[in-house]
Legacy VTK file of the C-alpha trace (Angstrom):
# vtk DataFile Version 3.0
C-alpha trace
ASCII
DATASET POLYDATA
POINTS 449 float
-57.389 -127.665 0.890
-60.976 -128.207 0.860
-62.856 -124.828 0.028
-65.677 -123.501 1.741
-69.307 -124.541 -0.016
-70.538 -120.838 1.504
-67.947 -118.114 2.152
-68.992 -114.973 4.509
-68.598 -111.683 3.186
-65.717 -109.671 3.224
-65.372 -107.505 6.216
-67.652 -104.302 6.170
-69.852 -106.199 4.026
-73.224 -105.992 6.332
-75.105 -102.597 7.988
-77.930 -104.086 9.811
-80.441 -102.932 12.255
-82.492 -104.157 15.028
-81.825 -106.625 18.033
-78.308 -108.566 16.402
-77.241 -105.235 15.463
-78.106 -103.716 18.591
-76.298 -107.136 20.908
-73.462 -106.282 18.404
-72.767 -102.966 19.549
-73.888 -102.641 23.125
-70.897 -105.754 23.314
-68.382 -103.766 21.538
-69.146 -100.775 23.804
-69.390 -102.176 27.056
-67.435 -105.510 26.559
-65.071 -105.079 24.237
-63.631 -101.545 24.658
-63.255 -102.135 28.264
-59.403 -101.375 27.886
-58.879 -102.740 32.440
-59.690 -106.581 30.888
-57.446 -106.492 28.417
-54.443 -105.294 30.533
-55.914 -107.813 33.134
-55.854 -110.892 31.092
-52.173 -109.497 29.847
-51.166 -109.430 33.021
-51.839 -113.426 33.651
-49.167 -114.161 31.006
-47.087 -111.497 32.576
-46.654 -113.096 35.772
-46.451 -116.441 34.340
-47.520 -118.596 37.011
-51.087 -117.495 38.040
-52.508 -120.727 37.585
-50.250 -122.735 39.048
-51.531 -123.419 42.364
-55.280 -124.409 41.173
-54.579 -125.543 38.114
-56.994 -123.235 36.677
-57.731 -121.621 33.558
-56.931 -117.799 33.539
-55.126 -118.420 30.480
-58.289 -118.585 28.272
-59.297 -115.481 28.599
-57.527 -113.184 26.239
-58.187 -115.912 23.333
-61.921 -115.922 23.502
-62.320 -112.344 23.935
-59.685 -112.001 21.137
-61.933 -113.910 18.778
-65.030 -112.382 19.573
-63.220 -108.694 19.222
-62.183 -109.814 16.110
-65.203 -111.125 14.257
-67.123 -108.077 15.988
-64.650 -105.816 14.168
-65.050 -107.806 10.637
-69.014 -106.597 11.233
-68.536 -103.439 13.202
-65.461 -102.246 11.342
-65.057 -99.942 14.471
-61.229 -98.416 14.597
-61.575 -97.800 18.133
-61.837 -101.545 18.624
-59.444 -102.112 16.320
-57.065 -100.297 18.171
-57.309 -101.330 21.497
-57.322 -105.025 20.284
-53.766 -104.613 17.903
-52.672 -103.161 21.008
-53.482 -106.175 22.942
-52.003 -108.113 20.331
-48.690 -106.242 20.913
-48.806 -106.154 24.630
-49.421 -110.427 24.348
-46.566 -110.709 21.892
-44.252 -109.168 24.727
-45.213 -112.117 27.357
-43.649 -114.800 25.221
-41.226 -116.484 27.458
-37.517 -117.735 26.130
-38.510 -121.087 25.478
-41.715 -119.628 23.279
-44.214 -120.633 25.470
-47.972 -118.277 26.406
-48.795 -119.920 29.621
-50.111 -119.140 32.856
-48.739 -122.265 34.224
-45.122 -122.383 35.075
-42.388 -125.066 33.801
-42.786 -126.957 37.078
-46.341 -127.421 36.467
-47.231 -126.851 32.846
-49.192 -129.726 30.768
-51.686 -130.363 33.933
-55.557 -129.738 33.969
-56.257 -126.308 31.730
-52.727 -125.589 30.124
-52.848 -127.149 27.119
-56.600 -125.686 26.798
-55.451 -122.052 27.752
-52.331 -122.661 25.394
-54.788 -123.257 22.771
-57.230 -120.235 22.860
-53.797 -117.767 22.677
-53.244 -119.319 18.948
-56.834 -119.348 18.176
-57.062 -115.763 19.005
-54.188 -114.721 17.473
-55.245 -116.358 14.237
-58.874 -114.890 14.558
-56.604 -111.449 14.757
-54.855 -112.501 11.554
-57.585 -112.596 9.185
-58.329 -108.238 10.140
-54.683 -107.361 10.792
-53.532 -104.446 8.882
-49.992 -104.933 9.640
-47.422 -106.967 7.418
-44.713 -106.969 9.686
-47.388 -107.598 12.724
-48.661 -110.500 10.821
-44.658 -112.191 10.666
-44.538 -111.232 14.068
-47.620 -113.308 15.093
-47.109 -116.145 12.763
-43.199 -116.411 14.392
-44.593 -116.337 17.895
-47.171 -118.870 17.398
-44.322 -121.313 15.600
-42.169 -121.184 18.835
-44.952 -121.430 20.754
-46.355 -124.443 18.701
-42.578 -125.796 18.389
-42.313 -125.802 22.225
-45.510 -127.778 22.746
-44.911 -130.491 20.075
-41.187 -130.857 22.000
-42.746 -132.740 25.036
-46.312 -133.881 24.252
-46.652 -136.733 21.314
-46.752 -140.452 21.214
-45.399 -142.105 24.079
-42.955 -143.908 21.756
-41.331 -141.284 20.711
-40.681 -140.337 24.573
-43.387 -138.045 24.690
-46.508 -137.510 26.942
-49.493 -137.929 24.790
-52.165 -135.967 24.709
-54.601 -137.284 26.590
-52.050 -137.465 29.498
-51.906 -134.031 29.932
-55.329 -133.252 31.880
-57.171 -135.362 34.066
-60.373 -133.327 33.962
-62.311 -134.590 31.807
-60.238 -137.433 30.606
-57.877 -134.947 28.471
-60.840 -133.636 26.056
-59.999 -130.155 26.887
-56.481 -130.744 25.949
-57.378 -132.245 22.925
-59.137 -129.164 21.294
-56.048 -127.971 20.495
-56.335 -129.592 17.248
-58.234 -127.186 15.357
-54.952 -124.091 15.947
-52.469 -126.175 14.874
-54.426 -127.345 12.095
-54.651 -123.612 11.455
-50.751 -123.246 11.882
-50.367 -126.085 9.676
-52.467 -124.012 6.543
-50.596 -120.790 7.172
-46.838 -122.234 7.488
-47.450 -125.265 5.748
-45.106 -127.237 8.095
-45.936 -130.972 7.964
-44.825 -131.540 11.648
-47.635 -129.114 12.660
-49.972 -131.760 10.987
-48.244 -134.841 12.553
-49.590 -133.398 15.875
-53.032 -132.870 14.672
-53.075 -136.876 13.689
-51.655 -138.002 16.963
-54.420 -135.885 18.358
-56.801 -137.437 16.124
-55.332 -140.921 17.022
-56.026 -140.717 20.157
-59.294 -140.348 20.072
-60.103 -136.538 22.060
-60.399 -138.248 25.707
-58.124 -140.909 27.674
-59.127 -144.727 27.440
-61.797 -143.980 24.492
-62.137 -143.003 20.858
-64.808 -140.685 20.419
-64.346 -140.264 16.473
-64.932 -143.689 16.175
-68.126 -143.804 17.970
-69.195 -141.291 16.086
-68.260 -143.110 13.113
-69.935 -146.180 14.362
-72.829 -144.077 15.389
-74.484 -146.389 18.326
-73.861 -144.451 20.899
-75.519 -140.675 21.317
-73.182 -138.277 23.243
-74.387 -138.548 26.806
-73.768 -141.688 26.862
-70.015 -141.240 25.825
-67.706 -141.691 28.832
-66.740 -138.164 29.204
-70.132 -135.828 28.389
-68.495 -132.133 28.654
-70.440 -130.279 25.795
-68.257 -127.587 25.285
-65.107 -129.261 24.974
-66.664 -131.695 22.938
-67.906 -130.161 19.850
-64.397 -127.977 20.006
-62.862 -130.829 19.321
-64.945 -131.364 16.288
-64.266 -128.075 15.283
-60.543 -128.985 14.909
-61.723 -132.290 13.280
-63.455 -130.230 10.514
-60.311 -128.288 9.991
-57.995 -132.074 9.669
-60.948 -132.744 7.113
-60.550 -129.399 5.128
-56.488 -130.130 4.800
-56.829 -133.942 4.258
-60.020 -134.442 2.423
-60.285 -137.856 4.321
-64.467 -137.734 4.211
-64.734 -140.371 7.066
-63.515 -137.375 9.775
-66.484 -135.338 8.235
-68.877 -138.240 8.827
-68.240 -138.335 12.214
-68.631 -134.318 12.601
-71.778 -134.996 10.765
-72.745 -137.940 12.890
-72.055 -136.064 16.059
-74.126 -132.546 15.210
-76.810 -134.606 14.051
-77.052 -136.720 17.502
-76.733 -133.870 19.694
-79.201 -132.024 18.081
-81.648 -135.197 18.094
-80.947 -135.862 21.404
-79.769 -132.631 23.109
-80.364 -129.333 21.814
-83.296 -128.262 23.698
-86.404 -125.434 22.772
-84.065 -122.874 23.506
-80.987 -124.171 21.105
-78.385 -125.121 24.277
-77.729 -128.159 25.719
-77.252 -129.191 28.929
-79.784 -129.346 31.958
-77.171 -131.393 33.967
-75.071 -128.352 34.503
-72.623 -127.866 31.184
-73.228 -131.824 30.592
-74.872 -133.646 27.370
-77.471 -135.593 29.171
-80.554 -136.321 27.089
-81.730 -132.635 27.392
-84.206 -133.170 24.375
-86.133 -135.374 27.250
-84.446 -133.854 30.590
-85.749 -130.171 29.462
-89.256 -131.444 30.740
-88.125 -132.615 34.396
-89.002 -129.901 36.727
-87.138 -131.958 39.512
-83.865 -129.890 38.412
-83.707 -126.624 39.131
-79.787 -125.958 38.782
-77.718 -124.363 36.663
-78.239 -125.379 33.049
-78.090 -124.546 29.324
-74.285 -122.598 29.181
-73.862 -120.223 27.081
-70.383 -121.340 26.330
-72.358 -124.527 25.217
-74.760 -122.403 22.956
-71.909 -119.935 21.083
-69.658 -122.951 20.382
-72.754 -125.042 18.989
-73.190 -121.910 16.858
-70.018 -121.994 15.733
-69.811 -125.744 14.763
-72.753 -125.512 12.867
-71.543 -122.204 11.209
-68.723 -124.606 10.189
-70.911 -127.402 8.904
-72.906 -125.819 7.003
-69.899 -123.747 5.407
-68.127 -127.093 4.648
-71.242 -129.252 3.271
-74.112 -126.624 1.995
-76.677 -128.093 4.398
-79.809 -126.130 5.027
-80.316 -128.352 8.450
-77.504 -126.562 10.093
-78.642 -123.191 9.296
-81.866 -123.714 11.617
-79.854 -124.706 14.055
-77.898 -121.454 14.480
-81.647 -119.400 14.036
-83.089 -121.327 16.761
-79.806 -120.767 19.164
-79.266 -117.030 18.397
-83.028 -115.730 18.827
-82.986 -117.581 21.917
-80.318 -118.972 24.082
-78.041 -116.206 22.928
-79.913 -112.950 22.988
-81.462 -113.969 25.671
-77.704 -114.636 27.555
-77.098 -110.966 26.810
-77.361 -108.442 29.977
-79.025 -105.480 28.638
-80.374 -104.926 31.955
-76.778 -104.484 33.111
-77.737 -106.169 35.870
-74.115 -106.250 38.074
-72.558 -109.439 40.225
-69.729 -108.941 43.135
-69.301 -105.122 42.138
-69.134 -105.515 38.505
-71.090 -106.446 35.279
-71.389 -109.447 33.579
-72.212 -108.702 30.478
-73.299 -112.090 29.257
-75.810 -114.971 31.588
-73.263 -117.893 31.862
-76.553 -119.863 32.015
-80.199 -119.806 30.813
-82.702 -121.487 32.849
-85.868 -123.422 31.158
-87.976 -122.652 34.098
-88.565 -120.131 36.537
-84.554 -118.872 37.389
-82.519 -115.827 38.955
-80.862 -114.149 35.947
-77.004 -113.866 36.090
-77.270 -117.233 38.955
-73.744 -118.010 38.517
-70.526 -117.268 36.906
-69.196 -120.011 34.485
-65.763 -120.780 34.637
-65.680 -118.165 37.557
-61.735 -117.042 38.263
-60.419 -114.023 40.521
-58.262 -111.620 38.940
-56.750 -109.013 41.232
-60.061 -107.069 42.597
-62.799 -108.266 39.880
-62.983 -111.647 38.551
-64.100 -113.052 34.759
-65.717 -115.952 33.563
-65.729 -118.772 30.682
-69.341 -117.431 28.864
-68.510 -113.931 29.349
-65.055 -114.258 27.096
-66.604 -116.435 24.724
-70.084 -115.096 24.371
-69.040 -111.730 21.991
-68.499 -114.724 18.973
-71.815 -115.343 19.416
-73.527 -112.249 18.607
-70.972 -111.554 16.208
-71.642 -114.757 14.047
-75.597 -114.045 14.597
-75.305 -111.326 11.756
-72.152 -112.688 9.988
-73.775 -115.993 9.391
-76.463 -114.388 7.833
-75.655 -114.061 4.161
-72.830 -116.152 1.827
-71.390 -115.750 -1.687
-71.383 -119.298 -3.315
-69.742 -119.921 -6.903
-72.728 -118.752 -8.579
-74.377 -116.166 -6.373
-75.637 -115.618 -2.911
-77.328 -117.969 -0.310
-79.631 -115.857 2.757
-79.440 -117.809 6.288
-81.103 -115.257 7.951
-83.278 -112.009 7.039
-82.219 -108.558 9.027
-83.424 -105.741 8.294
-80.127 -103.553 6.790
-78.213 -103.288 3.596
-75.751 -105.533 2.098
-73.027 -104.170 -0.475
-70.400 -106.472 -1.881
-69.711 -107.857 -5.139
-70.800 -110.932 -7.409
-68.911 -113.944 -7.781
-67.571 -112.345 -11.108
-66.768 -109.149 -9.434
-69.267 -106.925 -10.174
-71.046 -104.187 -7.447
-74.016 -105.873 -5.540
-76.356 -104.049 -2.862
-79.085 -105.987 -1.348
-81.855 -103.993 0.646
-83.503 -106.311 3.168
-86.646 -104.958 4.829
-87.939 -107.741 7.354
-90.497 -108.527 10.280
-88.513 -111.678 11.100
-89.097 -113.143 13.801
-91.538 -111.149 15.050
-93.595 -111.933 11.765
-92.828 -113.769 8.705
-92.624 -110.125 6.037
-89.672 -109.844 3.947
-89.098 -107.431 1.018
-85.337 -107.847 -0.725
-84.256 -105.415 -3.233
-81.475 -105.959 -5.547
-79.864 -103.439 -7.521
-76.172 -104.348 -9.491
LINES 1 450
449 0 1 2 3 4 5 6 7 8 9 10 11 12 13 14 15 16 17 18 19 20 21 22 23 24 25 26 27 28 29 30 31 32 33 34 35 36 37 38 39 40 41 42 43 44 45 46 47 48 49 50 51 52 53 54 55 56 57 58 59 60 61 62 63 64 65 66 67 68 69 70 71 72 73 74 75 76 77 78 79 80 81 82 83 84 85 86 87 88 89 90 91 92 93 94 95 96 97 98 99 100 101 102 103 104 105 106 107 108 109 110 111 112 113 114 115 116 117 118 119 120 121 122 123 124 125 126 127 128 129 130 131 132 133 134 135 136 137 138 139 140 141 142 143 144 145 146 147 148 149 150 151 152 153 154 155 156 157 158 159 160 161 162 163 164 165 166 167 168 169 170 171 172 173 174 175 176 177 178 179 180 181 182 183 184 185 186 187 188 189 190 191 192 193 194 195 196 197 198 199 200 201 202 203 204 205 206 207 208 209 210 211 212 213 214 215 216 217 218 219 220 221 222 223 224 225 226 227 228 229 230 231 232 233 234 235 236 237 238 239 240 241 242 243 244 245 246 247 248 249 250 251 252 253 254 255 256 257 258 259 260 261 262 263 264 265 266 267 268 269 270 271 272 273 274 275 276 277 278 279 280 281 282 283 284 285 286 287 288 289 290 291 292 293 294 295 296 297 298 299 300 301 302 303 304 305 306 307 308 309 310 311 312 313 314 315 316 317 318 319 320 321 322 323 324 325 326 327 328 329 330 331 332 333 334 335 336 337 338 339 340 341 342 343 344 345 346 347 348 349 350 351 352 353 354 355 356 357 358 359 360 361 362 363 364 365 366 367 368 369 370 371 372 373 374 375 376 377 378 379 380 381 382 383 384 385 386 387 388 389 390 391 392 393 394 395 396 397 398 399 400 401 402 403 404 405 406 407 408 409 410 411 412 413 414 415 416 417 418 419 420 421 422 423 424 425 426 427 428 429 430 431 432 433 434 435 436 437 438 439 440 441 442 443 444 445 446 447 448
């Protein structure tokens, strides 16, 4: 396994204050604790077959706001969240079927459009649960579930000579990318059981190339093309994929897959990431945004925020695997803009509830809260794509902030708070941090061992 160049603090590590600290909380409060959602998004799994006759993507739900709970928690180190989210934990544990599958899709129509993408947030926020549960028996419990679950999936999808569907046979939309970020959980699985058919997967995955018909890896290894003008140009899905990729580079240590993660970042920031740090003025599509954030001839929706928490996130990752500065100003320019901006402080509410997240963020003169991303009914309210994914975000805004290195400490970002944790050698730390950023460039750190 490759280690991390930059490793985050240990949980509790960070007490901030100001505008991360305050997204943090008014998330945890509002969002988070909301115990209705989690019973709702339960409930999908429960039933079994909500998504069956859409082909839709209820499924994702729990996963993303799973994650985001979870990394809030590792800042927050709130027991009330805790709670309610081991809870959920338990309550999603119970919905496993008897062949060990989480899916809102039933036999008949599983591995069509969004399963394999909801099936893939369930692991990841499961194994985002992992790294704060308490529990030691919970922990078996989870690991177990996601091995059947896992087990079940490799059964029927894999090369086609092996009589299996491949992967990029099991969605149409988007040519099968969304399928294909399932790599980066069962990479995970692979690093917590150590079972090499977990990593089999992951290559077939990898040699298929994300989408159906195309290898994106290798463009990105071959580095002509920019990604809007790959044949499938779905942001989102996209750089998940090259999440997982990261991951199959950690376990492998073949450097060409981190060339093309590197190669791909690098040409969506050059040609994509706009003023604001999203992508995206076609809708949730790469499509030359550095140049299409200037045409006032579109007026849509634009600038996701799903787009903008999972560029975060990939550049969190980069910058933990390779020690690169570069990526680090990519995450400050998305989080004091696209993302606090995406939060609804105003509480502004949509069909008789509250989004608590923008699922877009207009360049121009726009309606705040427009539309819904990912928009689904669920009984009497509804949820959407950004708001599950968006508490990640502002999580990783303050836990991307400072990182203990072999030989000391390396500052992304400079909030205003206190920072206790210990030296690479293990001895007491406390950092003081008083700091104008970004309202003004003033910043005073005190150390004291």
């Amino acid at each position: 396994m490759i280690y991390y160049k930059m490793e985050m603090l240990p949980e509790g590590s960070l007490k901030y204050q100001g505008v991360i600290d305050d997204s943090i909380r008014f998330i945890q409060e509002n969002q988070l604790k909301d115990i209705q959602y989690w019973k709702l998004f339960i409930k999908q799994f429960k039933l079994g077959n909500v998504d069956d006759q859409k082909l839709s993507w209820r499924g994702e739900y729990w996963g993303k706001m799973m994650r985001g709970a979870s990394l809030t928690y590792i800042y927050t180190q709130d027991n009330e969240l805790y709670d309610i989210i081991e809870k959920s934990v338990r309550d999603m544990l119970e919905t496993q079927d008897d062949l060990g599958r989480f899916s809102t899709y039933s036999v008949e129509k599983e591995f069509n459009e969004w399963d394999m993408w909801c099936r893939k947030y369930v692991m990841l926020g499961m194994f985002y649960f992992l790294d704060i549960c308490r529990d030691g028996e919970l922990k078996s419990r989870i690991v177990e579930a996601m091995t059947r679950h896992a087990d079940y999936i490799i059964s029927k999808i894999g090369p086609s000579e092996d009589g299996k569907l491949p992967i990029t046979k099991t969605s149409i939309i988007w040519k099968a990318l969304n399928s294909s970020s399932i790599l980066e959980p069962f990479v995970r699985l692979y690093v917590i059981t150590g079972y090499e058919r977990y990593l089999d997967f992951s290559r077939h995955i990898i040699d298929c190339g994300f989408i159906d018909g195309f290898n994106i890896i290798e463009a990105c290894l071959e580095n002509r093309l920019m990604p809007f003008e790959f044949p499938v140009t779905k942001a989102y899905e996209m750089m998940s994929c090259f999440e997982g990729l990261l991951w199959y580079y950690r376990v492998t240590g073949e450097k060409k897959y981190l060339d093309a993660a590197e190669n791909f970042a690098r040409n969506v920031e050059k040609s994509d990431i706009t003023v604001i740090g999203s992508a995206g003025c076609t809708h949730e599509l790469f499509d030359n945004s550095k140049v299409n954030q200037f045409n006032p001839d579109f007026t849509g929706i634009m600038q996701e925020t799903c787009v903008t928490v999972t560029w975060i996130k990939l550049c969190q990752l980069l910058f933990q695997v390779t020690g690169k500065k570069e990526y680090l100003d990519y995450i400050e320019k998305s989080v004091y803009n696209a993302l606090l901006g995406a939060v609804n402080t105003e509480k502004k509410s949509r069909d008789n509830s509250i989004p608590w997240f923008d699922s877009y963020s207009p360049l121009r003169m726009g309606v705040r809260g427009e539309k819904i991303g990912g928009y689904q009914k669920i009984d009497d309210t509804y949820y959407g794509c950004c708001m599950a994914i968006a508490a990640a975000g502002t999580a990783l805004a303050a836990l991307s902030s400072v990182y203990r290195t072999e030989d000391g400490f390396y500052f992304a970002q400079y909030i205003t708070g206190s920072i206790k944790t210990t030296t690479p050698k293990g001895r007491n730390i406390v950092f003081d941090v008083v700091s104008s950023y970004p309202f003004a460039g003033i910043v005073k750190v005190e150390i004291n061992m």
